[in-house]
Backbone bond lengths (Angstrom), bond angles and torsions (degrees), N, CA, C in turn:
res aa  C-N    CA-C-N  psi(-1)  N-CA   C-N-CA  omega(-1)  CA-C   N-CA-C  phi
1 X - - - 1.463 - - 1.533 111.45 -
2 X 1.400 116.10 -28.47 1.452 119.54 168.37 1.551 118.96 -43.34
3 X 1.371 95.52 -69.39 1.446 117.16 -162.20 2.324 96.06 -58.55
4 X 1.337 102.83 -36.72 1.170 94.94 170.06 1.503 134.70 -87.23
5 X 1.353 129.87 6.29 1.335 145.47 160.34 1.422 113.62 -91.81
6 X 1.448 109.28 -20.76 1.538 110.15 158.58 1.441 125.26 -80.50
7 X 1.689 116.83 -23.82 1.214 118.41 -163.05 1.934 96.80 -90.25
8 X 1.969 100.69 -18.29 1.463 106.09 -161.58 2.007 95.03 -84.46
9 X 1.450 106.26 -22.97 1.476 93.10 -171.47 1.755 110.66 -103.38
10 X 1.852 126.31 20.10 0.571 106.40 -177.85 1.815 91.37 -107.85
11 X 1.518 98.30 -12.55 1.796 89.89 -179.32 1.787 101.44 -77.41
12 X 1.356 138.00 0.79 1.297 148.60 158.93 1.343 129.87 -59.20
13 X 1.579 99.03 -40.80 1.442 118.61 -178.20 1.776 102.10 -92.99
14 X 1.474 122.55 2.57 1.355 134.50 -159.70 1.785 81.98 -107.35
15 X 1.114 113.75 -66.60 1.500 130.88 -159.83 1.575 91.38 -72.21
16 X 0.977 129.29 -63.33 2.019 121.11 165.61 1.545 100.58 -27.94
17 X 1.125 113.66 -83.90 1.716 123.50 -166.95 1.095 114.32 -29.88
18 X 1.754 117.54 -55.87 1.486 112.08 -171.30 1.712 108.07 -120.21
19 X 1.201 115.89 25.97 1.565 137.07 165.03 1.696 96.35 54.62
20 X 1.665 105.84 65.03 1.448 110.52 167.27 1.248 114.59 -76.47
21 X 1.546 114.38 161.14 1.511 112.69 156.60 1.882 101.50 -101.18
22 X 1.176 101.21 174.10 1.704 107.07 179.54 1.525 109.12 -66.28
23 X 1.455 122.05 -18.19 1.270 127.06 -173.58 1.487 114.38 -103.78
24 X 1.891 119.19 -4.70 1.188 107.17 -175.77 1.993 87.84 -107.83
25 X 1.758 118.65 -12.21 1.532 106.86 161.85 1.295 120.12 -68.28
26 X 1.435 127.57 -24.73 1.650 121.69 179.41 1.362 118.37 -82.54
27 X 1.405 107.75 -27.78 1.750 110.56 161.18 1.304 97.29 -63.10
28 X 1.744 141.99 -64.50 1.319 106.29 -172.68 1.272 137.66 -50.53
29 X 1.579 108.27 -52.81 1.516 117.16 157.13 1.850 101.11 -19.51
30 X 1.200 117.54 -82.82 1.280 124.01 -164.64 2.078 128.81 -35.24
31 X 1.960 72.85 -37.66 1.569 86.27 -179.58 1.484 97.19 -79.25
32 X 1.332 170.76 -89.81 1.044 151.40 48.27 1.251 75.90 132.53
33 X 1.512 127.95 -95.81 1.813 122.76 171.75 1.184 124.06 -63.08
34 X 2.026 129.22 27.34 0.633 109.03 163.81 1.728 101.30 -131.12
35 X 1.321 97.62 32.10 1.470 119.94 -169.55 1.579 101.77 -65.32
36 X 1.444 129.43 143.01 1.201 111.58 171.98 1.694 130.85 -53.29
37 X 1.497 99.05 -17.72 1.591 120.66 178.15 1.925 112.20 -69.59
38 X 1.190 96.11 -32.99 1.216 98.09 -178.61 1.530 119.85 -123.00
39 X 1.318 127.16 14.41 1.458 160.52 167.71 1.620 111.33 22.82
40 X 1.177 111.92 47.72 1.292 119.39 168.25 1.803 132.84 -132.30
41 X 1.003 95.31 69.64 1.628 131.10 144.95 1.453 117.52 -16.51
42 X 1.261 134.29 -37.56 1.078 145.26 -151.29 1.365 94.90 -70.32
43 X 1.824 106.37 -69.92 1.468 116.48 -169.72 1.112 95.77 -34.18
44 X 1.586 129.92 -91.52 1.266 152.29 -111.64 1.952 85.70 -75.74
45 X 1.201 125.53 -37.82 1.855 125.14 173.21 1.776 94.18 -49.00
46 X 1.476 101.57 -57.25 1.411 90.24 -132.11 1.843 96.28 -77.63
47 X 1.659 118.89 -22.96 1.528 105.08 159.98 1.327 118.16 -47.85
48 X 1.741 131.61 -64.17 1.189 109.66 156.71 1.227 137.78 -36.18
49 X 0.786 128.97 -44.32 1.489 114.84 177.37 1.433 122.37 -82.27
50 X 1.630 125.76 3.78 1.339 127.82 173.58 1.647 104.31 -67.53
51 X 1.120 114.37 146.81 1.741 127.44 178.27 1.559 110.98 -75.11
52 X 1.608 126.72 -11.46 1.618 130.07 170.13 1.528 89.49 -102.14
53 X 1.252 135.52 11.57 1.659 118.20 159.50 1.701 109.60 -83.80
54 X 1.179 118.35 131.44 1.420 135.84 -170.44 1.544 110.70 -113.61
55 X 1.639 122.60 -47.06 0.959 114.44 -158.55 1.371 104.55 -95.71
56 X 1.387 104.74 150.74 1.717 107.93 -171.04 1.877 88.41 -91.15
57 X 1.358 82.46 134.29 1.729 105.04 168.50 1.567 115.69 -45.12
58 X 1.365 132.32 -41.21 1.114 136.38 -151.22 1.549 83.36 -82.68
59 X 1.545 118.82 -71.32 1.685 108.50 -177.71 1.241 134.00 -26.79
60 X 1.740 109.90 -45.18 1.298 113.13 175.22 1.747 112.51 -67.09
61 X 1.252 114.10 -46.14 1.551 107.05 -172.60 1.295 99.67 -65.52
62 X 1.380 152.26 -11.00 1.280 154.61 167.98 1.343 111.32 -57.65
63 X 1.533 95.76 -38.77 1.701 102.05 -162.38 1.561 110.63 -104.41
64 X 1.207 100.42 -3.89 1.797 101.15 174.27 1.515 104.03 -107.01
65 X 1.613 125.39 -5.70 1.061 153.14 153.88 1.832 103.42 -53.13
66 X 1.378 114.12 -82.50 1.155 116.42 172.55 1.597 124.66 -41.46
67 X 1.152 101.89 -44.31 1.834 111.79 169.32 1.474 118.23 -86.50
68 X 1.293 105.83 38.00 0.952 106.29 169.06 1.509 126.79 29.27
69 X 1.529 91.24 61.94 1.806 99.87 176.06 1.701 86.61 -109.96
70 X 1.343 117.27 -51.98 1.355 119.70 -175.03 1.335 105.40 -93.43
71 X 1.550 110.15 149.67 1.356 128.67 -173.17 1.811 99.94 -91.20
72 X 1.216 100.98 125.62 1.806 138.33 164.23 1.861 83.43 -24.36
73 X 1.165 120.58 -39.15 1.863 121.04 -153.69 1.746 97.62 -66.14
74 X 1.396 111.40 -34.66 1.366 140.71 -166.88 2.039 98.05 -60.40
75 X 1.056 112.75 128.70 1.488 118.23 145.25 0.957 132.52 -80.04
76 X 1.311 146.51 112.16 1.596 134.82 -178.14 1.731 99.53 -101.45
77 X 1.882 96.58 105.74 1.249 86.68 163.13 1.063 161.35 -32.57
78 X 1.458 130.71 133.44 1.519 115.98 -159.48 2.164 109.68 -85.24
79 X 1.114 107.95 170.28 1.671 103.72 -169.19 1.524 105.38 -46.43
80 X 0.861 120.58 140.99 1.891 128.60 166.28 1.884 94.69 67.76
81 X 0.840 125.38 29.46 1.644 121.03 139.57 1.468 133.26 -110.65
82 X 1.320 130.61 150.25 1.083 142.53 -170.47 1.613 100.21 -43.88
83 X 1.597 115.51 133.03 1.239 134.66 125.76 1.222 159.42 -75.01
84 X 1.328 142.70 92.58 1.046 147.32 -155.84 1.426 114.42 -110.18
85 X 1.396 126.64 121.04 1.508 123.64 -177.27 1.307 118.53 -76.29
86 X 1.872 124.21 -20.89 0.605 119.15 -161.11 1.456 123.89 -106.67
87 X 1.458 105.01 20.72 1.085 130.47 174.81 1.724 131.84 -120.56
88 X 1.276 101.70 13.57 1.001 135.11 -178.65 1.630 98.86 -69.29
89 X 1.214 127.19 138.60 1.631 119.26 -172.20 1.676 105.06 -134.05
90 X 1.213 127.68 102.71 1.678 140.52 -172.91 1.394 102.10 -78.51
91 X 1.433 117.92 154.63 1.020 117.01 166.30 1.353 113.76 -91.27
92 X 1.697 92.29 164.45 1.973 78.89 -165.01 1.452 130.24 -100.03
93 X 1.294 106.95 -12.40 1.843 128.65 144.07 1.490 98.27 -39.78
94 X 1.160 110.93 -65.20 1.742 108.88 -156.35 1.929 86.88 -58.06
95 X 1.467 131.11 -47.54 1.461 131.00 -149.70 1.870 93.62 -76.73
96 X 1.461 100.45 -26.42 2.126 93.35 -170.03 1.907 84.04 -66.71
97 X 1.487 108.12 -67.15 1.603 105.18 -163.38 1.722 110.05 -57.20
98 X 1.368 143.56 -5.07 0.814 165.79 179.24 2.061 105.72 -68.37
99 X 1.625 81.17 -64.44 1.560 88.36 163.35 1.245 148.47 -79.81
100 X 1.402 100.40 8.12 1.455 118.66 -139.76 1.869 78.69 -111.93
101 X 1.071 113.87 -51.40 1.305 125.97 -177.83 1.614 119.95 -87.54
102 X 1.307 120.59 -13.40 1.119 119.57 163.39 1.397 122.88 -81.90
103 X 1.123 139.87 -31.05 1.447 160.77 -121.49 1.243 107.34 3.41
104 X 1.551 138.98 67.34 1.365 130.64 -176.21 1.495 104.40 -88.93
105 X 1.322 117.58 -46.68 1.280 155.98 141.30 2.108 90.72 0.94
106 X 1.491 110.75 -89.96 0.632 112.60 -167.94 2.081 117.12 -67.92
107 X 0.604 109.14 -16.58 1.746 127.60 177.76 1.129 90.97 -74.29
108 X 1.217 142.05 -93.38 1.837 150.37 170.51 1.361 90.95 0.16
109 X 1.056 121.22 -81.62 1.892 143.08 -154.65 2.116 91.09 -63.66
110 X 0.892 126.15 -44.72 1.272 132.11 174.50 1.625 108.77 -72.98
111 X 0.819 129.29 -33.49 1.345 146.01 167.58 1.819 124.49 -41.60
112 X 1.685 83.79 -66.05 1.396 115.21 177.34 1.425 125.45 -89.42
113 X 1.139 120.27 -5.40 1.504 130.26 165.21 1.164 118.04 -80.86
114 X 1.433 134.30 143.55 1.581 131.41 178.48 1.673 114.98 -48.22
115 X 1.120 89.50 129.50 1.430 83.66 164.54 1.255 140.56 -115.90
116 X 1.400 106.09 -0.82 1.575 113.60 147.18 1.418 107.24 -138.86
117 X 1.407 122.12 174.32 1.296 123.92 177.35 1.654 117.02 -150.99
118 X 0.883 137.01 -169.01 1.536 161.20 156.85 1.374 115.35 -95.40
119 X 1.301 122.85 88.02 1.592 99.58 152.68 1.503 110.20 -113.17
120 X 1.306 104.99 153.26 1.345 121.61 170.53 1.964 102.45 42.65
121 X 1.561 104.86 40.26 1.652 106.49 -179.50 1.093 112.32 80.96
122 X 1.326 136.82 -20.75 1.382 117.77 -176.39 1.721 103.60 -127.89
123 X 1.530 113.68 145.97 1.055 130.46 -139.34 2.015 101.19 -97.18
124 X 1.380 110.90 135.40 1.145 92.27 -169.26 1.823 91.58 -146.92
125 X 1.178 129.05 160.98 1.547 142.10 157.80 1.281 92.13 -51.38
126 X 1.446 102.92 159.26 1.728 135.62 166.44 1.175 96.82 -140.45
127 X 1.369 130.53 -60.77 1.526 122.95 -164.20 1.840 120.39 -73.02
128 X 1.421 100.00 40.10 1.358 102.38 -171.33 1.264 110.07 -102.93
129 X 1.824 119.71 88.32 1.435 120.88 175.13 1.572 131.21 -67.42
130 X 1.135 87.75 -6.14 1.250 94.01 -167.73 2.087 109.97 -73.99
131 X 1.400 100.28 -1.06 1.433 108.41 -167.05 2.124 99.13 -77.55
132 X 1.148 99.27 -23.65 1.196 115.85 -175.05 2.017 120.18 -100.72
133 X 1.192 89.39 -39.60 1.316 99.69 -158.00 1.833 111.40 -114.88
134 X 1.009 124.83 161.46 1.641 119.68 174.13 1.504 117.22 -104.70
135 X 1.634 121.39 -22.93 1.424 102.06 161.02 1.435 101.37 -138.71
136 X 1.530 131.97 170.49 1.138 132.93 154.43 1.773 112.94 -39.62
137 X 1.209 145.49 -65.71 0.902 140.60 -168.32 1.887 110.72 -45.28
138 X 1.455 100.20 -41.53 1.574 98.55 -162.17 1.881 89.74 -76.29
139 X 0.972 106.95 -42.25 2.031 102.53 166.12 1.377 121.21 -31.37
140 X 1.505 122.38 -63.84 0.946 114.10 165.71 1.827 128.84 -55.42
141 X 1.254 109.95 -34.04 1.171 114.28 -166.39 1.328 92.97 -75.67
142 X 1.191 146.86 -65.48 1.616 140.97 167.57 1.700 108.16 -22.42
143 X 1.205 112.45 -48.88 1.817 108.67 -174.58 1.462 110.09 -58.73
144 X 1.405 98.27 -47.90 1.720 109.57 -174.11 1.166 107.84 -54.52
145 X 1.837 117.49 -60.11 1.430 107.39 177.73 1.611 127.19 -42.54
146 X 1.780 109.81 -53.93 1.264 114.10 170.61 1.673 130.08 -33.15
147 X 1.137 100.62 -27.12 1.742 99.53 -179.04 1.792 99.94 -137.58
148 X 1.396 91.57 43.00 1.710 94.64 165.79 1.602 125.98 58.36
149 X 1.613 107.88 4.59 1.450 98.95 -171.49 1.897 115.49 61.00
150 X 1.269 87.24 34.45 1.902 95.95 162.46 1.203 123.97 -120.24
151 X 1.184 119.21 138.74 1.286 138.85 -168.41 1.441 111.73 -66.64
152 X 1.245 115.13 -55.95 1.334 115.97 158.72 1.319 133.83 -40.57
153 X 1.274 116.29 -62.44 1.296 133.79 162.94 1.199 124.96 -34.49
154 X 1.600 119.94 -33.22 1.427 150.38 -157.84 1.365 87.38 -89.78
155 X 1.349 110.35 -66.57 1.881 116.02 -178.24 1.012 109.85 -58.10
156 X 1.112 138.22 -0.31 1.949 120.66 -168.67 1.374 97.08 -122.08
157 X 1.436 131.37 -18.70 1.590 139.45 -174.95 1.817 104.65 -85.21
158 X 1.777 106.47 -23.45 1.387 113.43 178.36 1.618 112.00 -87.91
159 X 1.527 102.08 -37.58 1.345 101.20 175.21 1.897 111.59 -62.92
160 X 1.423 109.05 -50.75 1.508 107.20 175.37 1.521 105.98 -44.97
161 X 1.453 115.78 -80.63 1.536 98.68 -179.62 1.799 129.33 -38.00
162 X 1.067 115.86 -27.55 1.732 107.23 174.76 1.703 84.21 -86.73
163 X 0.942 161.24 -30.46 1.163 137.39 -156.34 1.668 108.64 -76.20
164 X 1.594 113.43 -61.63 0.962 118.82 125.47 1.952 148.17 -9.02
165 X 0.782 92.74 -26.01 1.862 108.28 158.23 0.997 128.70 -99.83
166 X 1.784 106.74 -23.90 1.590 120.84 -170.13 1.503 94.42 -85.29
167 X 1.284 129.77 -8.63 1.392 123.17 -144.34 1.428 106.43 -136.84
168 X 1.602 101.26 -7.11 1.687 120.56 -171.54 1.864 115.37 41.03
169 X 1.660 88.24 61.18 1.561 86.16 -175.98 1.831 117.49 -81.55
170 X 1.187 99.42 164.87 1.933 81.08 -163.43 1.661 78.63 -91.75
171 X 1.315 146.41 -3.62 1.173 118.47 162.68 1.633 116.59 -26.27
172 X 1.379 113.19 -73.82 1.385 117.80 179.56 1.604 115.10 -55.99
173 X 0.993 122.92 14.13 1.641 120.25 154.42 1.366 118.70 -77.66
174 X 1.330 113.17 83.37 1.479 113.27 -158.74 1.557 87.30 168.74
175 X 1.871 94.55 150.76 1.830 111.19 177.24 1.438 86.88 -74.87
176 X 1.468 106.99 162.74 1.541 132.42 168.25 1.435 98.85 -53.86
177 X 1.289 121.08 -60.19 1.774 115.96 -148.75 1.171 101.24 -65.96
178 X 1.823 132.80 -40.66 0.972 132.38 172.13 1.846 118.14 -58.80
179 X 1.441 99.80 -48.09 1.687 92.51 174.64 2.244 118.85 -56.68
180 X 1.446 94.06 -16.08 1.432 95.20 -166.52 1.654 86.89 -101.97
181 X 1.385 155.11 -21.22 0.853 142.55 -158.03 1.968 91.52 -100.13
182 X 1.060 125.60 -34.37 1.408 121.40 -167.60 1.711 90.72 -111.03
183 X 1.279 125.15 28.01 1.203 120.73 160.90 1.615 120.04 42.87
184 X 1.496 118.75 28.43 1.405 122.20 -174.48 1.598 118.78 -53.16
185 X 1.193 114.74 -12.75 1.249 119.01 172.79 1.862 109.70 -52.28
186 X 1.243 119.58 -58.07 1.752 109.43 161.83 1.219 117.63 -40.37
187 X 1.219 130.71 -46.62 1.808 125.22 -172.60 1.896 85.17 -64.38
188 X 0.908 134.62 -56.80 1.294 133.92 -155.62 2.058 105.01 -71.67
189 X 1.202 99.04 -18.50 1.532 101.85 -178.04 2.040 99.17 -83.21
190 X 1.356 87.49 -37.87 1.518 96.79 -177.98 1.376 100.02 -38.37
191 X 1.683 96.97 -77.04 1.515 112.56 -179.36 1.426 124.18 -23.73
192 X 1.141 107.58 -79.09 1.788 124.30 152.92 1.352 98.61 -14.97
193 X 1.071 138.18 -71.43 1.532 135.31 175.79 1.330 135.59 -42.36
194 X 1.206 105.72 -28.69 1.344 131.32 175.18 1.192 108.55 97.57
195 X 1.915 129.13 19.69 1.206 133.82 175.50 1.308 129.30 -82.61
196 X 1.336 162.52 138.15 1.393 149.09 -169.38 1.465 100.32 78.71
197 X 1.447 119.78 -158.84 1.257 152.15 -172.99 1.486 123.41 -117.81
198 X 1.331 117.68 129.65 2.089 113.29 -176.62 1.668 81.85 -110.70
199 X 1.164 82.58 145.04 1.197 109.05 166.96 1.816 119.23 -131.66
200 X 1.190 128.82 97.51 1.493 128.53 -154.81 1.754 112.31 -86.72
201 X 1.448 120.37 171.17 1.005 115.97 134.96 1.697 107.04 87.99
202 X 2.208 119.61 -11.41 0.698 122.37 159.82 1.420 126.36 -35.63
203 X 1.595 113.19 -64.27 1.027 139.15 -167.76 1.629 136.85 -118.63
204 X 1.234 131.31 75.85 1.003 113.92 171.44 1.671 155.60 -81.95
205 X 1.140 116.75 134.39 1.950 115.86 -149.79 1.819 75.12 -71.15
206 X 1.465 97.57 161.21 1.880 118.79 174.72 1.294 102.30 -149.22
């Protein structure tokens, strides 16, 4: 119930900020899974098409349009023309504070890091934030800051770590909070580069 009174008062402080209603945050949610990145379309049909849906779609993208959730660059189809979700264009202030308060960002990155390992034969946690931090939420929020709340950035720190796993680099011999607080993901891009020294076989993910 924690983790969900945190997740319920940070979409509060989301809907304060940019003066949402509860129905123009589940269209984002919606757009968001129906992002080409995350290719699911389904939801966002089948709310429209539920018989307790009232509000016509076009109003709301008007109005998250006006509040500058959507960028002016954006067309909002006119009545009886094609809709497309995936062309929908956010602004990207609204997408950093977006992340900033969601921590998906940071969950992904927790996700994808080992979570247990081998050192020296005996088997130990890595993904233990708690060595650093006091709740999951403030974890993520530390990751996000670290790489600016970019998306990009986000992708290239995930690719290093699987690259890094594929390759059993002893970079990842180390807790998460420490690998995200000293940003080891660069020594590991180095590597990737063919810069510095590998050293293998320290550590293996299980």
């Amino acid at each position: 119930m924690e983790k969900l009174s945190l997740t319920v008062d940070n979409q509060l402080v989301m809907m304060e900020k940019y003066r949402l209603t509860a129905e123009e945050v589940l269209l984002i949610d919606l757009l968001f899974l129906a992002s080409i990145e995350e290719g699911h379309k389904e939801y966002l049909v089948k709310y429209f098409t539920m018989p307790v849906t009232r509000t016509n779609l076009r109003d709301l993208l008007l109005s998250l349009q006006a509040k500058g959730i959507i960028t002016k660059q954006y067309k909002v189809p006119d009545k009886g023309q094609k809709f497309d979700p995936e062309c929908v264009i956010f602004n990207q202030n609204f997408l950093n504070n977006y992340r900033k308060f969601s921590g998906d960002l940071g969950a992904e990155f927790l996700m994808t890091y080992p979570h247990n390992g081998l050192i020296n034969g005996v088997e130990v946690p890595l993904n233990n934030w708690a060595k650093k931090f006091s709740t999951e939420e403030e974890f993520y929020y530390a990751y996000g800051k670290s790489i600016g709340w970019k998306q990009d950035k986000h992708n290239e720190v995930l690719e290093l770590i699987r690259w890094a796993k594929d390759n059993n680099c002893n970079l990842l011999n180390m807790n998460i909070a420490d690998f995200m607080i000293s940003k080891i993901w660069q020594n590991i891009a180095e590597l990737k580069n063919g810069d510095g020294t590998m050293r293998f076989d320290t550590i293996k993910s299980i």
